[in-house]
C-alpha positions as CSV (number, residue, x, y, z in Angstrom):
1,X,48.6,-5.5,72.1
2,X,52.1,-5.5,70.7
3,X,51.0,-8.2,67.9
4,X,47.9,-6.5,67.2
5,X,50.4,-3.3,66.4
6,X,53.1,-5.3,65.0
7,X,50.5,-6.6,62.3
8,X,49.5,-3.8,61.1
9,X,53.1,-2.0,61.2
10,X,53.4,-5.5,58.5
11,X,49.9,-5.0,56.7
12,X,51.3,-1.2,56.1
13,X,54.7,-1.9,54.8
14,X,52.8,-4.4,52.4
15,X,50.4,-2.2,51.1
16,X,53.3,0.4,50.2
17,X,55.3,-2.0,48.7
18,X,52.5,-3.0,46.3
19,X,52.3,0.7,45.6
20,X,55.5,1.1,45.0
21,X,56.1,-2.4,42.8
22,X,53.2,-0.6,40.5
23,X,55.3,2.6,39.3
24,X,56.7,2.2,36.2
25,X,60.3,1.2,36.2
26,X,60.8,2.5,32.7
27,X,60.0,5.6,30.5
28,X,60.2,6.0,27.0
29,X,60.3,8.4,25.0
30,X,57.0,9.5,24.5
31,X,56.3,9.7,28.3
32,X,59.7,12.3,28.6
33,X,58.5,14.5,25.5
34,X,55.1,14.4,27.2
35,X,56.3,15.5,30.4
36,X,58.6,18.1,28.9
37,X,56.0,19.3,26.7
38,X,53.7,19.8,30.5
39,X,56.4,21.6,31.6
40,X,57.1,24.2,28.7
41,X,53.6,24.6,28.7
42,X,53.4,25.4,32.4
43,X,55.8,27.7,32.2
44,X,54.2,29.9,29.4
45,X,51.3,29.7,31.4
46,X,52.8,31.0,34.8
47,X,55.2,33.8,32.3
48,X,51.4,35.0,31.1
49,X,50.2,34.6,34.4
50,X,52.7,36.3,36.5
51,X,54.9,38.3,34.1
52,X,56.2,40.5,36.6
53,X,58.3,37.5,38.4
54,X,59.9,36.1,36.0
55,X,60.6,39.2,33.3
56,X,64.0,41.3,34.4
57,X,62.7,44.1,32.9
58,X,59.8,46.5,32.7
59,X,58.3,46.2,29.4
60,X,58.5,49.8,28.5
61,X,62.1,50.7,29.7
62,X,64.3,51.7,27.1
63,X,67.8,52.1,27.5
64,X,69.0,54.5,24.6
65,X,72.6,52.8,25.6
66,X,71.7,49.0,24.6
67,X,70.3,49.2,20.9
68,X,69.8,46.3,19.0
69,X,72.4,44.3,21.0
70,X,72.7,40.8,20.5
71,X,71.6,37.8,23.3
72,X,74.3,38.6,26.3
73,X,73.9,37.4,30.1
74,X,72.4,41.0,30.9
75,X,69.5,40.9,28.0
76,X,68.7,36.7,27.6
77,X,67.5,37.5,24.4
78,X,68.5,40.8,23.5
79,X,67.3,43.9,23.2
80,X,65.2,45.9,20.1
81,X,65.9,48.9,18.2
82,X,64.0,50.8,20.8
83,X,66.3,49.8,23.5
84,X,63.4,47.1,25.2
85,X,64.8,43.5,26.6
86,X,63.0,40.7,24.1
87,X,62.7,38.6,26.8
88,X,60.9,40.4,28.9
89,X,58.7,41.6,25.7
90,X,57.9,37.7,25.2
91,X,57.3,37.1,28.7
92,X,54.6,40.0,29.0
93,X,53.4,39.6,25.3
94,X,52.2,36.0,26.3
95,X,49.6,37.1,28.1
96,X,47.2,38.3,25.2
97,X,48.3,35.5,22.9
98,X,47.1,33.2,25.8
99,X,44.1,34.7,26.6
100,X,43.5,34.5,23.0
101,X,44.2,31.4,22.4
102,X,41.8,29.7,25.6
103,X,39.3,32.3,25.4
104,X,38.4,31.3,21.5
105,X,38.6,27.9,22.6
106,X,36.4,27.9,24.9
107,X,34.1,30.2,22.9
108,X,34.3,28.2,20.1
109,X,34.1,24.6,22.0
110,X,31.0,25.9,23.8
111,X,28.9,27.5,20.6
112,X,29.9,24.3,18.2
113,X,29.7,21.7,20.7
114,X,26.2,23.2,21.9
115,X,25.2,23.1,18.2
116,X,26.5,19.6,17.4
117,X,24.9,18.0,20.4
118,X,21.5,19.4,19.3
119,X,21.6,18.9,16.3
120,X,23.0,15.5,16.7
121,X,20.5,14.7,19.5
122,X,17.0,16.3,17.3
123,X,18.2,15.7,14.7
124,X,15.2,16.1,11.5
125,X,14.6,19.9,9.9
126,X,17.1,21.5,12.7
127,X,19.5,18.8,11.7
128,X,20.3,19.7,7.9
129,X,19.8,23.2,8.9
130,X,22.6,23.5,11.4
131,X,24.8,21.6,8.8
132,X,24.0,22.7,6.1
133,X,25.7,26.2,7.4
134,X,28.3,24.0,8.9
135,X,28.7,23.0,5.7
136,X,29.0,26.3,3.9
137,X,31.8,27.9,7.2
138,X,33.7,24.5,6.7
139,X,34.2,25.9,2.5
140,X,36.0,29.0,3.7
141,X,39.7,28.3,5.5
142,X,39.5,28.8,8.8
143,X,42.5,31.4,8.7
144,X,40.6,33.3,5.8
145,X,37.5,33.0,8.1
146,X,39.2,34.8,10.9
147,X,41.1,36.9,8.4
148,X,37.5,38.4,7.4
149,X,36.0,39.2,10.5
150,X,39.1,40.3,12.4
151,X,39.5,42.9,9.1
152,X,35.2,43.8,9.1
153,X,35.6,44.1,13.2
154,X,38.9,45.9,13.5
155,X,41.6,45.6,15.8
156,X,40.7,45.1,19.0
157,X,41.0,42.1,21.7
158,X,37.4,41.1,21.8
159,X,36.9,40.8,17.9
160,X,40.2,39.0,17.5
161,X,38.9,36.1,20.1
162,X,35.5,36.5,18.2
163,X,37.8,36.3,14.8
164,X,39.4,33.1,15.7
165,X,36.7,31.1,17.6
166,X,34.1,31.7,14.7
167,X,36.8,29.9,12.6
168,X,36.5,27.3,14.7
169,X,32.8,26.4,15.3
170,X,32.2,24.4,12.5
171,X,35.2,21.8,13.7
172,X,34.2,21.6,16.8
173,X,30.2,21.1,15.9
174,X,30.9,18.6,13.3
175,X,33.2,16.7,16.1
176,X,30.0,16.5,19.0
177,X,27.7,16.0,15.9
178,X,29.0,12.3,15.0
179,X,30.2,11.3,18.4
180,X,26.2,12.2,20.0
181,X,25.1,10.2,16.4
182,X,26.8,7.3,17.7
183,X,26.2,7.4,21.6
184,X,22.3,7.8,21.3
185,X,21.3,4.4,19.8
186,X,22.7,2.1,21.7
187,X,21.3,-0.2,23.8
188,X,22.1,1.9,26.9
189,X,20.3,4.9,26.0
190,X,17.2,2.2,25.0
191,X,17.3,1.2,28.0
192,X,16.8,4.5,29.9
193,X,14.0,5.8,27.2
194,X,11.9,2.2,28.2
195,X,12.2,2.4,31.9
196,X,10.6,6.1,31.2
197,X,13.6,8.6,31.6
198,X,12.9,11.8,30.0
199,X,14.9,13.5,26.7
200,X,15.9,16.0,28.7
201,X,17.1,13.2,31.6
202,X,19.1,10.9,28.7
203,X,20.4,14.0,26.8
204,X,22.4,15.6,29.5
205,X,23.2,12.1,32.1
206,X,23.9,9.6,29.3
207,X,24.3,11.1,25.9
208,X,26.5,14.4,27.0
209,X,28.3,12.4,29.5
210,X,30.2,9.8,27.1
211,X,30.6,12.7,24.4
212,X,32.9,14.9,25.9
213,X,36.4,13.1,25.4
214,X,36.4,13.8,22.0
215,X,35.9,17.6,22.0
216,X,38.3,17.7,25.0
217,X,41.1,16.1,23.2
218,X,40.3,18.3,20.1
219,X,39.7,21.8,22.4
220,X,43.4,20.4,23.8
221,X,45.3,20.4,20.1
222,X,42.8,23.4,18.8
223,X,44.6,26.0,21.7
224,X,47.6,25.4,19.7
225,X,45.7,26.2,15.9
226,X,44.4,29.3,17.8
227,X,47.6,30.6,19.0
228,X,49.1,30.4,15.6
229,X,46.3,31.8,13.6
230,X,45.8,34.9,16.3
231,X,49.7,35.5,15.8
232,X,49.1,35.6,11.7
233,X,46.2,38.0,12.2
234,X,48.4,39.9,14.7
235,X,51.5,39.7,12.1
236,X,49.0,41.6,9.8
237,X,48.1,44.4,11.6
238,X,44.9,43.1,12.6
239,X,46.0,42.2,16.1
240,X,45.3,43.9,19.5
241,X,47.0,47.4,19.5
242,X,48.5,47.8,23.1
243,X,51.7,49.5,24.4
244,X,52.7,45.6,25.1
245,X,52.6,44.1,21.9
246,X,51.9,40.2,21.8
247,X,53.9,37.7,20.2
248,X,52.5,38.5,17.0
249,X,52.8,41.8,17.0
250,X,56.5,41.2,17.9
251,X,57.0,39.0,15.0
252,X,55.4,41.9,12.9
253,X,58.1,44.3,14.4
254,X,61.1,42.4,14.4
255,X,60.5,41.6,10.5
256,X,62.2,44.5,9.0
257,X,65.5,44.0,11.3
258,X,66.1,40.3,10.5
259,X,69.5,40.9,8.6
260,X,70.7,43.0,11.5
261,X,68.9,41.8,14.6
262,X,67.5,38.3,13.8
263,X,66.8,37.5,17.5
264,X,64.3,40.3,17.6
265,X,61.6,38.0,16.2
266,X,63.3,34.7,16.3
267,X,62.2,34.3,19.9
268,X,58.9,35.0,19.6
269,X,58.5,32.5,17.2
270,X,60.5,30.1,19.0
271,X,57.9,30.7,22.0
272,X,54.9,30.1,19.6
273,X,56.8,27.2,18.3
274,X,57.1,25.7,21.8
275,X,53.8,26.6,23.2
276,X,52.1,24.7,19.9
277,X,54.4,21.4,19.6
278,X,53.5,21.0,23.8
279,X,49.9,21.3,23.2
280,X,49.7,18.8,20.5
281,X,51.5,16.2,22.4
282,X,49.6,16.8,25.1
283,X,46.8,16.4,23.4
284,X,47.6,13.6,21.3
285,X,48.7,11.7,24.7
286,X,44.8,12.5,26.0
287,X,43.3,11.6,23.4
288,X,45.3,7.8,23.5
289,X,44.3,7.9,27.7
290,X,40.8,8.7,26.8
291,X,40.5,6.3,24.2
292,X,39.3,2.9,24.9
293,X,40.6,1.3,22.2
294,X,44.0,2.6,23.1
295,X,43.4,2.1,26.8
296,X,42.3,-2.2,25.9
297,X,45.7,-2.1,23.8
């Protein structure tokens, strides 16, 4: 009994130490920035989230007392001509330029992907229809897109995440459109159509299945393209009009006091900033895991 439990007490200590052999010893720099880049992101995410933890102050309180005054241990990053702590401003104001941001996204990853992978997948007369207004949205910039309908909608959550994903469609449909042209001819897929599977059967268990990374990776770096052009449609007026204003709207504010109170919209850029440069390298470290080629390398 006691070498039958002394063997395996061996056979575990092996199997950990292979584990453990197999982390990397090493990191470079690309692997810190990525994991810095997961944490700053994460921690916008948990400030939208759960504003209330982290934000010292109410967003509303004014204190007549504490004008315009500069970053101090009291007021991280100051306080506004109204009296309001900036910090607390950001923290709360990230939660509509989130929701913005993943809820056009999604929105516009669903609509374009849904009308590149039939297109792709039909192809024929629905085919050069669907691109041939793909064609005619990818003509128009997709800030001057969103700039159009946010302005015909007016101001108001909804239409701004309408604004911003219908700027994104035509990306995302032309994305799913080449990668289901090149997935649906090969020998795999010939395979399932001549042992009988259904369209239907091959469309959404083979073809959909091995599409996906690429609108992933894109959907990944596109949160970051929809943060920054729902802050420049905010900056214009054409934002969401709330008592909490979002980091747009902030940076619309803070404009006319950047001689005399420059952190008043320097932080809320510097949150954008931030929030943008970790998505992209997030997504640009996905889209190297997800790629073969990459992954063979």
């Amino acid at each position: 009994m006691k070498d039958v439990l002394s063997a395996r007490t061996i056979g575990l200590r092996h199997k950990w130490h292979l584990r453990i052999t197999k982390i990397p010893r090493t990191w470079n720099a690309s692997e810190i920035l990525v994991y810095l880049a997961a944490i700053m992101a994460l921690f916008i995410i948990g400030c939208a989230l759960f504003p209330q933890w982290i934000a010292p102050y109410a967003p509303t309180a004014m204190l007549a007392d504490q004008i315009m005054h500069a970053p101090s241990k009291s007021h991280l990053f100051g306080t506004d001509y109204f009296g309001r702590d900036v910090f607390s401003l950001v923290v709360y104001g990230s939660r509509d330029s989130l929701v913005i941001g993943f809820s056009s996204v999604l929105a516009g990853g669903i609509i374009g992907g849904s009308i590149g992978a039939l297109s792709g997948y039909i192809g024929g007369v629905i085919d050069t229809i669907f691109m041939r207004i793909i064609d005619v949205l990818m003509t128009i910039p997709g800030i001057l897109l969103a700039l159009a309908i946010a302005a015909a909608l007016g101001p108001h959550l909804f239409n701004l995440i309408f604004a911003v994903a219908a700027a994104s469609i035509p990306q995302y449909a032309r994305v799913m459109r080449g990668q289901i042209l090149s997935i649906k001819n090969r020998s795999f897929i010939t395979a399932s159509r001549s042992i009988g599977a259904s369209s239907m059967r091959i469309f959404f268990r083979h073809v959909l299945t091995n599409a996906w990374s690429p609108l992933l990776v894109m959907s990944t770096i596109g949160l970051g393209a929809s943060i920054l052009v729902s802050a420049g449609l905010s900056f214009l007026g054409l934002g969401v009009l709330k008592e909490i204003p979002d980091w747009g709207s902030l940076l619309s504010q803070g404009r006319g006091y950047l001689t005399v109170a420059w952190w008043i919209c320097t932080f809320p850029g510097l949150a954008i900033t931030l929030f943008v440069i970790s998505v992209n390298l997030i997504g640009d470290k996905l889209r190297d895991s997800l790629d073969p080629k990459q992954r063979r390398a």
